[in-house]
C-alpha positions as CSV (number, residue, x, y, z in Angstrom):
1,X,-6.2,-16.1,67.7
2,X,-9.6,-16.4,65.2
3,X,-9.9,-13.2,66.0
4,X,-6.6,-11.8,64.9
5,X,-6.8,-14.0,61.9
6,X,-10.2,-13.0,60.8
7,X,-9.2,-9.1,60.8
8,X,-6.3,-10.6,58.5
9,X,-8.2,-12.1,56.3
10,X,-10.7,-8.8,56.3
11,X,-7.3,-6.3,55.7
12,X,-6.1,-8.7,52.6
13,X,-9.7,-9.3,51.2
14,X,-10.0,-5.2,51.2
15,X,-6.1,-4.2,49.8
16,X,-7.8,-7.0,46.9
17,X,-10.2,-4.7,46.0
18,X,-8.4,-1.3,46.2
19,X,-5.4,-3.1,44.2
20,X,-8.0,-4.1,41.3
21,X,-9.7,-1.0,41.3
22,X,-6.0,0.7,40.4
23,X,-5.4,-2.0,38.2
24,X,-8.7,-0.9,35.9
25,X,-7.5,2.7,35.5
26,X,-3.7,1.0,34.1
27,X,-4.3,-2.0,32.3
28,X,-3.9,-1.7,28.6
29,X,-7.0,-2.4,26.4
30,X,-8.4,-6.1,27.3
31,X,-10.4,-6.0,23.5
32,X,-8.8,-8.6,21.4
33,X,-9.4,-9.1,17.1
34,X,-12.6,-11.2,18.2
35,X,-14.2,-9.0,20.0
36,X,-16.7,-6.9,17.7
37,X,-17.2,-2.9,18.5
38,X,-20.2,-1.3,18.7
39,X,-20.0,-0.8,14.5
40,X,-20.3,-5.0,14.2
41,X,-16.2,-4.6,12.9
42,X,-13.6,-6.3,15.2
43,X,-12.2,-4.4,17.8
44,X,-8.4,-4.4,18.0
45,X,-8.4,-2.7,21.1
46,X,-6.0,0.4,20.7
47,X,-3.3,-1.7,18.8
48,X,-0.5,0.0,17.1
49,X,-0.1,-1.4,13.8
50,X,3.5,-1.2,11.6
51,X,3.0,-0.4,8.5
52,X,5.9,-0.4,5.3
53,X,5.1,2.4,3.0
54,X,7.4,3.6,0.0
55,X,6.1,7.5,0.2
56,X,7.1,7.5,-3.7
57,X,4.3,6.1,-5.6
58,X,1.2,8.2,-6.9
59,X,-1.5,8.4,-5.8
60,X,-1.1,5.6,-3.1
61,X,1.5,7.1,-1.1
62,X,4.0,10.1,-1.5
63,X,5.5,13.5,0.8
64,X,3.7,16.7,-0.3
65,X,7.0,19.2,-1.1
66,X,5.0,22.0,-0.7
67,X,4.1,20.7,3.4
68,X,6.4,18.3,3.7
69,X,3.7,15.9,4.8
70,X,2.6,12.1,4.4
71,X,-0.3,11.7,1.8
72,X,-2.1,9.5,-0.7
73,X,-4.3,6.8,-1.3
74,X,-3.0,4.4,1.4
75,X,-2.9,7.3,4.3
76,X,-6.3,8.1,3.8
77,X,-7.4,4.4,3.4
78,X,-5.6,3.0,6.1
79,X,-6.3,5.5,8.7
80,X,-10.1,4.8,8.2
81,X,-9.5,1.4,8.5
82,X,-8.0,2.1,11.8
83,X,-11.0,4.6,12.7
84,X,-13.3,1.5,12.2
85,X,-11.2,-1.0,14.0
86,X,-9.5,0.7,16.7
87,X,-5.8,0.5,15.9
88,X,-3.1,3.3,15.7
89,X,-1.2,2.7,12.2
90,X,2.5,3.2,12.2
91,X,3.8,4.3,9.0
92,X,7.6,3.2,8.3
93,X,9.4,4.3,5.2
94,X,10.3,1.2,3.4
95,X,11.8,0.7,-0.2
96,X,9.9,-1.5,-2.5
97,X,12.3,-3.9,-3.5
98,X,13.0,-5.5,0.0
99,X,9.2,-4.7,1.2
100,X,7.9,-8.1,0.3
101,X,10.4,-9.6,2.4
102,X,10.4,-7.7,5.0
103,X,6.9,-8.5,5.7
104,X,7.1,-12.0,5.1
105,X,10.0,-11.7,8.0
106,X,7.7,-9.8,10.2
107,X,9.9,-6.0,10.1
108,X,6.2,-4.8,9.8
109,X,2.7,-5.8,10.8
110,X,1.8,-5.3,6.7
111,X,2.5,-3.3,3.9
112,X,0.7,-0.3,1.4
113,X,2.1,0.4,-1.5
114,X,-0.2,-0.6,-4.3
115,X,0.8,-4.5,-4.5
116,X,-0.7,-6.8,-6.8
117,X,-2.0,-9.8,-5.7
118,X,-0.1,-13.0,-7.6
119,X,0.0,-16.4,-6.3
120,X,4.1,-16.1,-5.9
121,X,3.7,-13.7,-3.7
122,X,0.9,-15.8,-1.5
123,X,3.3,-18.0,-1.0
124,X,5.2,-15.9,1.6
125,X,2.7,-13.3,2.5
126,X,-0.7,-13.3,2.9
127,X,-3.0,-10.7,1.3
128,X,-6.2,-8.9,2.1
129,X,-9.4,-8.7,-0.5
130,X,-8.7,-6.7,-2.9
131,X,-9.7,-3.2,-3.0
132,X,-9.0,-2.0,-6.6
133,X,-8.2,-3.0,-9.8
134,X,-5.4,-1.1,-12.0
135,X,-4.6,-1.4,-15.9
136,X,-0.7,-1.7,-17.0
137,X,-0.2,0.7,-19.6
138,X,2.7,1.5,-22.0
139,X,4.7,4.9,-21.9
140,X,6.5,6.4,-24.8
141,X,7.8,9.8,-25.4
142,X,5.7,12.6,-26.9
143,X,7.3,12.2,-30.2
144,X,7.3,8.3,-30.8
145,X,5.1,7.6,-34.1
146,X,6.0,4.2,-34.2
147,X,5.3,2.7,-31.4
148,X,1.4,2.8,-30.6
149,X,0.4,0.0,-29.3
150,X,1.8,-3.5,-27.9
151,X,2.5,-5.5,-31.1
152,X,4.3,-2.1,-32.5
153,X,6.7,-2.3,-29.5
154,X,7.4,-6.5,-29.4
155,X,7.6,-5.8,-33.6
156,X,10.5,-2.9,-32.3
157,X,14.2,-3.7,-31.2
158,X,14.7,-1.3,-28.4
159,X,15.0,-1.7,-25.0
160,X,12.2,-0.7,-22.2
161,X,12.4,0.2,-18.8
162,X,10.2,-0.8,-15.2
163,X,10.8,-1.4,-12.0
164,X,12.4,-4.9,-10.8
165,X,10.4,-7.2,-8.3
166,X,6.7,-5.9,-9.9
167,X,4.5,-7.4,-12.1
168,X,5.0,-4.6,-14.5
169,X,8.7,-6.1,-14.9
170,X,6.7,-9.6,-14.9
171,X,4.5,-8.2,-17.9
172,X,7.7,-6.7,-19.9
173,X,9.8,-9.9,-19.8
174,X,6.9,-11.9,-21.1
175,X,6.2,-9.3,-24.0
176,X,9.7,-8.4,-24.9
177,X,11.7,-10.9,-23.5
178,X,14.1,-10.5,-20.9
179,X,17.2,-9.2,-23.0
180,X,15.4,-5.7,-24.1
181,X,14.2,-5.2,-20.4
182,X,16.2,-2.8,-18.3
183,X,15.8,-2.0,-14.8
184,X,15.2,1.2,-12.7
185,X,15.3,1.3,-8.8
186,X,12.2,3.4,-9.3
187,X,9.9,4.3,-11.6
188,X,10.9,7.7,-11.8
189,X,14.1,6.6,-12.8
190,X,12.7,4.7,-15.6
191,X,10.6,7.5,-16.6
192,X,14.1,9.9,-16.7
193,X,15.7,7.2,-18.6
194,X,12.5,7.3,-21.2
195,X,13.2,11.1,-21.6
196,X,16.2,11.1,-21.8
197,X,16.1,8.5,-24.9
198,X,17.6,5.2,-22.9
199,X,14.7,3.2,-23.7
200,X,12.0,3.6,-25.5
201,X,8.9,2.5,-23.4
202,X,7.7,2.2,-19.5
203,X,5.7,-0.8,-18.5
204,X,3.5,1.1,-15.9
205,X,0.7,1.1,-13.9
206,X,-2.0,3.5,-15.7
207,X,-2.3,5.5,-12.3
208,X,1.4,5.9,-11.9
209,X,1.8,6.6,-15.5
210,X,-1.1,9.4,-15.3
211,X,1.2,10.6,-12.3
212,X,3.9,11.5,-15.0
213,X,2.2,13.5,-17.2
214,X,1.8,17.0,-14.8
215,X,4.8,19.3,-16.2
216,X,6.1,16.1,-18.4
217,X,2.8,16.0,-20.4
218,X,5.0,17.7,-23.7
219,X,7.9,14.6,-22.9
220,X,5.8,11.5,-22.4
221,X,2.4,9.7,-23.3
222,X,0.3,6.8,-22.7
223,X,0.1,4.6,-25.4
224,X,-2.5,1.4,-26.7
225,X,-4.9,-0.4,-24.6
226,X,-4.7,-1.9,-21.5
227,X,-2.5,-5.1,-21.1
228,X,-3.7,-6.1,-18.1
229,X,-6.3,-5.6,-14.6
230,X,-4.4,-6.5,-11.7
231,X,-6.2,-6.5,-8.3
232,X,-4.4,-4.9,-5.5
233,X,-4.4,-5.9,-1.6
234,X,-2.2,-5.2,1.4
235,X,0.1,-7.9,2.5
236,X,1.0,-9.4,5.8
237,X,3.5,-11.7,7.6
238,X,1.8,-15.6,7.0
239,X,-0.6,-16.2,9.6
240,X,-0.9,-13.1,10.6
241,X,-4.6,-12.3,12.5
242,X,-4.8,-9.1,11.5
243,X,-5.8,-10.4,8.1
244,X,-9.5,-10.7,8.8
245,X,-10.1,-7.5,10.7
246,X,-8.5,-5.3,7.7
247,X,-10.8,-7.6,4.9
248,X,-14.3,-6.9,7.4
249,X,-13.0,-3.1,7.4
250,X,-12.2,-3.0,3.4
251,X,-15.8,-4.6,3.1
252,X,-17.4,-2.2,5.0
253,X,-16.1,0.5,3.0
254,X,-16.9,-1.1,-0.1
255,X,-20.1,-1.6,1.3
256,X,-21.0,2.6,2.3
257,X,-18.9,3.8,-0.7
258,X,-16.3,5.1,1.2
259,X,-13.7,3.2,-1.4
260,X,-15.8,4.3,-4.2
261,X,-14.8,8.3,-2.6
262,X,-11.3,8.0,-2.4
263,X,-11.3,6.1,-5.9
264,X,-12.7,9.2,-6.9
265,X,-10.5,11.4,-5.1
266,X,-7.3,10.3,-5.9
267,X,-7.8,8.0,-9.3
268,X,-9.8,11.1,-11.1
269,X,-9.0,14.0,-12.8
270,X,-9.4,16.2,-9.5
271,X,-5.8,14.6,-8.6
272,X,-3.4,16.9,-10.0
273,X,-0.3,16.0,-7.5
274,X,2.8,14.6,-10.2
275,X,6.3,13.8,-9.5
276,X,7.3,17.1,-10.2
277,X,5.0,17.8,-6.7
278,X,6.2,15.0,-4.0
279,X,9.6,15.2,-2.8
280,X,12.4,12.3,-2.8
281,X,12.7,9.8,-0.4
282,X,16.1,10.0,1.0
C-alpha cells in the first residue's frame, strides 16, 4: 500500500513538472506596467493598446491618397512609444467630436489627435505631459485687406468659422462672441466655407492652418500674431495606469531628442503633405 502510494505521488509530482514546463511556452506575457525593461521604461508586457485617431488632421494624423496608408505625427510618435514600452497600438478611426467621450467611457485605451490640455477636459479624462505646444492663428482669404489682425476682426461684423468641441471654438466665442461663430464638422469644412465667402475667418491651429495653404496658398492666408500656446497631451479613460508608462516614454524622448526630430519632421517646412494630399474619412 506505501508502496503504491508513493509511485502515486512520484507519477503526480512528475505530470507537475511536464504540465508547467508547457504552461511556460503558452502563457501570455507575465510583465506588468511596474515592471521596468532593460531601457529603465516600464514594460507593458506585449499589451495591445486602443487608440481613437481622426486620420484628418495635419500633420498629426491623416490617410496618404497617393498609398492609401496611415501617417502623421501621432503614428510615428505613438509607435515609438510602443517600441520603448512594449505594447502593440491599435489605431481606431474615431471622429473628433464624440472622441472625448468616448475615452472618458473607455471605447479606447486613449486618444491622438492633437488635444489640448484644459482643465474641463481633466475632469473626465486624464492627460499625459505635454509634448508640444501649438499657436491659434487666424485665416482669412487671400484677398482680405481689412482684416489683419485680431482687433480688425472683433472691430468687423462678419461671421467666422471652427470646429465645435475645440478650444479654437473656445477662443472664437470669447473674441467674437458666440452669435458671429459658425460651426463646421471639420475644419476643412470651415476652410471651404472661408473660400467660398461664408465667413470671413478660421480660428485654427497654426499647424493645421499651414496644412491649408499647399494648392490653396492663392485662396487663403495666415493672418496677425499668435492668440494663444496651447500644450497638447493624449488622453485617457480616468484612472487609467497606462498614464504613467506613456509620460516616462514621452520623457525619454524629450530627453534623446527624438520629439525634437519629429517636431522637425512634420512641423517644418520639409512637410509638404496638405488637404489637397490625404484622402477623406468616410
Amino acid at each position: 500500500m506505501r508502496t503504491n502510494l508513493l509511485r502515486l505521488l512520484a507519477m503526480l509530482m512528475a505530470f507537475g513538472l511536464i504540465a508547467t514546463a508547457c504552461g511556460s511556452d503558452s502563457d501570455e506575457p507575465s510583465a506588468s506596467a511596474d515592471a521596468p525593461s532593460e531601457s529603465g521604461l516600464p514594460d507593458l508586457g506585449g499589451r495591445t493598446v486602443s487608440i481613437a485617431i481622426e486620420n484628418a488632421y495635419l500633420p498629426f494624423n491623416y490617410i496618404d491618397a497617393a498609398d492609401g496608408e496611415a501617417k502623421g505625427w501621432d503614428y510615428d510618435a505613438i509607435d515609438e512609444m510602443c517600441t520603448r514600452l512594449n505594447c502593440v497600438p491599435d489605431y481606431q478611426t474615431f471622429g473628433w467630436d464624440g472622441m472625448i467621450q468616448a475615452v472618458s467611457d473607455g471605447q479606447f485605451d486613449m486618444a491622438a489627435d492633437g488635444i489640448t490640455i484644459t482643465a474641463e477636459r481633466a475632469e473626465v479624462v486624464d492627460y499625459s505631459v505635454g509634448y508640444i505646444n501649438i499657436d491659434q492663428r487666424i485665416l482669412v482669404g487671400i484677398d482680405e485687406e481689412e482684416i489683419v489682425d485680431i482687433d480688425a476682426l472683433v472691430a468687423s461684423d462678419c461671421n467666422v468659422g471652427t470646429q465645435p468641441g475645440t478650444t479654437n471654438y473656445d477662443k472664437a466665442v470669447d473674441t467674437v462672441g458666440e452669435g458671429r461663430v459658425q460651426g463646421f464638422e471639420t475644419f476643412g469644412f470651415a476652410v471651404q466655407a472661408l473660400i467660398s465667402g461664408d465667413v470671413c475667418a478660421v480660428f485654427i491651429d497654426e499647424t493645421a492652418g499651414q496644412g491649408y495653404l499647399g494648392e490653396n496658398a492663392d485662396k487663403v492666408k495666415l493672418v496677425g500674431e499668435s492668440l494663444s500656446s496651447d500644450e497638447l497631451g493624449f488622453i485617457f479613460p480616468k484612472g487609467s495606469d497606462l498614464v504613467e508608462p506613456f509620460n516616462a516614454a514621452i520623457n525619454s524622448m524629450k530627453a534623446d531628442g527624438s520629439l525634437d526630430a519629429l517636431a522637425q519632421t512634420y512641423f517644418g517646412s520639409s512637410f509638404t503633405i496638405t488637404y489637397d494630399d490625404i484622402a477623406e474619412v468616410e
